[in-house]
N, C-alpha and C positions, 0 to 999 in steps of 0.2 A: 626244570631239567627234562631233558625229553633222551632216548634213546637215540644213539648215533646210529648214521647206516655208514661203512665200512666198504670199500670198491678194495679187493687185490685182485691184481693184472696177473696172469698165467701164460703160458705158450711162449712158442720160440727158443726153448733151451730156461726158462727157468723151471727148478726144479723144488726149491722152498715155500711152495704157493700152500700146503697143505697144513703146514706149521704155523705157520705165520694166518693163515683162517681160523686155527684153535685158539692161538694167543690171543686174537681180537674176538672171536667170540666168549671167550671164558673171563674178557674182562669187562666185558659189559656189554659190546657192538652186536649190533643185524650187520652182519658180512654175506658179499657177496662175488664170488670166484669168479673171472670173464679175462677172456683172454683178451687183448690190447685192439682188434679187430673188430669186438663187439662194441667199440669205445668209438674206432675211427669211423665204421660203418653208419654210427648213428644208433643202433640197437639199445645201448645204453649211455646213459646221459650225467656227466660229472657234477650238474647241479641239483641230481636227486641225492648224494652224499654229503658229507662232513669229511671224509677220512680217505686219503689215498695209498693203498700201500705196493711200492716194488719191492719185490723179494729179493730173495739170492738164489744164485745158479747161475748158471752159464750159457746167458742170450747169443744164438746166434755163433754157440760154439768159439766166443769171446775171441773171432777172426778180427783182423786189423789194430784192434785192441779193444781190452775189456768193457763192455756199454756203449759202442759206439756207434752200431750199427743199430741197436735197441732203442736210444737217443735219437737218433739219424729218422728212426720210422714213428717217434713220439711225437717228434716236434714238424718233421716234414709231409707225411704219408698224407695225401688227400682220399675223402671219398667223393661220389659221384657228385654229389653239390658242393663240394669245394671246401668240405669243413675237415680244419686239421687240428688233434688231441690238442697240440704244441697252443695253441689259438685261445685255448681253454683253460689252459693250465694257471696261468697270471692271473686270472678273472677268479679262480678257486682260491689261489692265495693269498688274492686280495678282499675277498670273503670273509677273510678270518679262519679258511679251515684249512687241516692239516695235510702234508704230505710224508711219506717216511721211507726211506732208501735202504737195506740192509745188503751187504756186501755187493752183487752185479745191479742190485738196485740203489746204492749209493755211487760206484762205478757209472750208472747211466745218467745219474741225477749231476752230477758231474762233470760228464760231458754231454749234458742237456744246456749245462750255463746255468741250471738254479742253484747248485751249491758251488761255490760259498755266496754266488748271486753279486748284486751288484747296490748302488744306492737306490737308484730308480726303479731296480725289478725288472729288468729286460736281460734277456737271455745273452749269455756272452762267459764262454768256457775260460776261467782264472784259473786252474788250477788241472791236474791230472791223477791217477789212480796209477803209477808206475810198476813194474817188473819189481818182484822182491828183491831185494839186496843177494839173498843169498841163490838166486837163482833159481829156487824151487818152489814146488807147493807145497806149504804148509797144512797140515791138521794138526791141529794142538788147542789146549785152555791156553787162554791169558789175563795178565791180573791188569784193570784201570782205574785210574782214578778219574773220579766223576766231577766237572765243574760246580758241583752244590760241596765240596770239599770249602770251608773254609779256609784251610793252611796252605792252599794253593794260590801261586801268586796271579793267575789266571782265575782265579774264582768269578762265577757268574750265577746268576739266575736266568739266562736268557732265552733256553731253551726248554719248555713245555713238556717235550717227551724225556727229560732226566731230572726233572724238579724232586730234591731229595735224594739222589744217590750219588754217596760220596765215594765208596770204592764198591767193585764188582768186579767176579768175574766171569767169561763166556769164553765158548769156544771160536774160532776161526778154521776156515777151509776156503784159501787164496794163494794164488799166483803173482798176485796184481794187485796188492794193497798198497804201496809206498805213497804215501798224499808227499806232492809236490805242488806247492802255488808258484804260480807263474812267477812273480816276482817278490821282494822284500816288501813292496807297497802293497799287496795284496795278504801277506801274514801281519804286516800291521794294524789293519782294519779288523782282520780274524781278531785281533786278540782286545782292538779296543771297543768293537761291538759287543763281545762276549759270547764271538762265534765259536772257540773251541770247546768241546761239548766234551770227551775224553780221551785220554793220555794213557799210552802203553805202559808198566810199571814192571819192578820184581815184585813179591810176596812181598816184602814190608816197604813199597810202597814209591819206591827210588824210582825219578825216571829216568836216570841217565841208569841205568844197568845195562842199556846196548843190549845185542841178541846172547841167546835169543826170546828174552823179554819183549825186549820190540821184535814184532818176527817178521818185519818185513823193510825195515829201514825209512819209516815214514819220518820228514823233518819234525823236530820237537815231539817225538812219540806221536804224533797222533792218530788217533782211533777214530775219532766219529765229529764231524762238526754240524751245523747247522747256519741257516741262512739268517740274516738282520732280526726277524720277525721274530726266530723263533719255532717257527710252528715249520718249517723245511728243513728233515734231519736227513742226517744219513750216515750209516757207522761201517767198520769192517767188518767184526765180529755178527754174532748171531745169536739174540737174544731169543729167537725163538724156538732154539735149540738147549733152552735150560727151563722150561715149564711146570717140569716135577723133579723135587730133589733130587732123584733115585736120577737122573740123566747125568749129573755129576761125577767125573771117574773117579773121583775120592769117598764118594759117598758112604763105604762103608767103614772108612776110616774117621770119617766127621761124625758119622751116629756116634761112633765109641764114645768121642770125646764128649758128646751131648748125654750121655749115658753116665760118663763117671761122675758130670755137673750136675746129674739129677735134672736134667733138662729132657725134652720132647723134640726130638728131631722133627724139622720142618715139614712139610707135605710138598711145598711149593718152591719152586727154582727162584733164584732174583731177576729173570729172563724179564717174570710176569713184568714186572714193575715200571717197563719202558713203556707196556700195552696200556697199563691200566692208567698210568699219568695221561696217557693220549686221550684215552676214550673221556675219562673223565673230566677235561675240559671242551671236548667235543661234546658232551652232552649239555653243555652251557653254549654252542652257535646255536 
């Protein structure tokens, strides 16, 4: 096992790059903060990593619509010899090493054409991150159920960064989360590859509770999918905004009850848990 090194992309309107470099460092990675420029210029090189991560925030002032102008400069921007991110991307994937999209970084990933991706791995946008149902942006927790759920008739092993979490929950801060695939022949692959990765819930666990459980009107709840491989996620929510228990709004109503059980309230949020699965099979490329 060797230490992974960790690339998150910064600039242009995202604003989670700082969160998301604690959650990979504290779970094992050498991370390294560079904005998208230092990538397409040639400065830095996608084959010295393992691990890619887009954050959340709002590239580009999420003009036209959410990630697409962030996409648009991923996959197309040239530098002065002709070498473009987009060119590099498939050659990582096919590597065996990961990438991971958290809300305008699932948004870009999206309309990149890698998620929910295709059979052959070529770029080609299935699916969209739509205008919330209810019109607004959202900030609030929400509760999901995780594909390592056995009772889930979607249940999978097939994605890398949720291996083992069955339900969780994290916060969201979105305008723009409604997943909509393109057509019914593109949810039907999602669900027989064992690309739905998590599903919007109530508290005990229902997914049909409607809003605002689901708080953006995504089809079939969804939260977070990932590509054939596995190792290409990408979610609404934001797992690197739950790190340390104490970030929880309920937190000090949950110690109570940890307290009457003779139990030890946690140290650690369940956010970790998305970082540490990642890192941890990246330190086996």
């Amino acid at each position: 096992m060797t230490i992974p090194r960790a690339l998150v992309l910064h600039g242009d309107g995202i604003n989670c790059e700082a969160e998301t470099v604690r959650a990979l460092s504290e779970a094992g990675a050498i991370v390294k903060k560079v904005m998208i420029e230092d990538v397409i210029q040639g400065g830095v090189k996608l084959d010295d990593y393992q691990m890619l991560m887009l954050p959340g925030g709002f590239s580009f002032a999420d003009n036209i619509r959410a990630g697409v102008i962030y996409a648009v400069k991923v996959r197309y921007k040239r530098n002065e010899a002709g070498y473009r991110m987009g060119d590099s991307l498939r050659k990582f994937v096919d590597d065996g090493k990961l990438i991971g999209g958290i809300c305008n970084g699932f948004q870009s990933l999206v309309e990149l054409g890698m998620l929910p991706g295709t059979e052959d791995g070529s770029f080609e946008k299935r699916a969209t991150l739509a205008r919330n149902d209810s019109g607004q942006f959202r900030d609030a927790w929400v509760y999901m159920r995780g594909q390592a759920d056995e009772t889930a008739d979607w249940h999978s092993d097939t994605c890398i960064w949720t291996r083992g979490i069955k339900n969780i929950e994290m916060p969201i801060r979105h305008g723009e989360g409604k997943f909509i695939p393109n057509d019914e022949g593109v949810m039907g692959e999602m669900y027989r590859n064992g690309q739905v990765v998590f599903k919007y819930t109530d508290a005990e666990g229902r997914e049909d509770a409607g809003y605002p459980f689901n708080p953006n009107g995504s089809r079939d709840n969804i939260a977070g999918i990932c590509d054939r491989t596995g190792r290409v996620f990408g979610l609404m929510p934001h797992p690197e905004a739950w790190l340390d228990f104490t970030q929880h709004p309920r937190w000090t109503r949950m110690r109570a009850v940890y307290e009457r059980n003779g139990e030890k309230m946690p140290d650690r949020g369940e956010g970790r848990l998305i970082f540490e699965n990642a890192v941890e099979y990246a330190s086996n490329i």
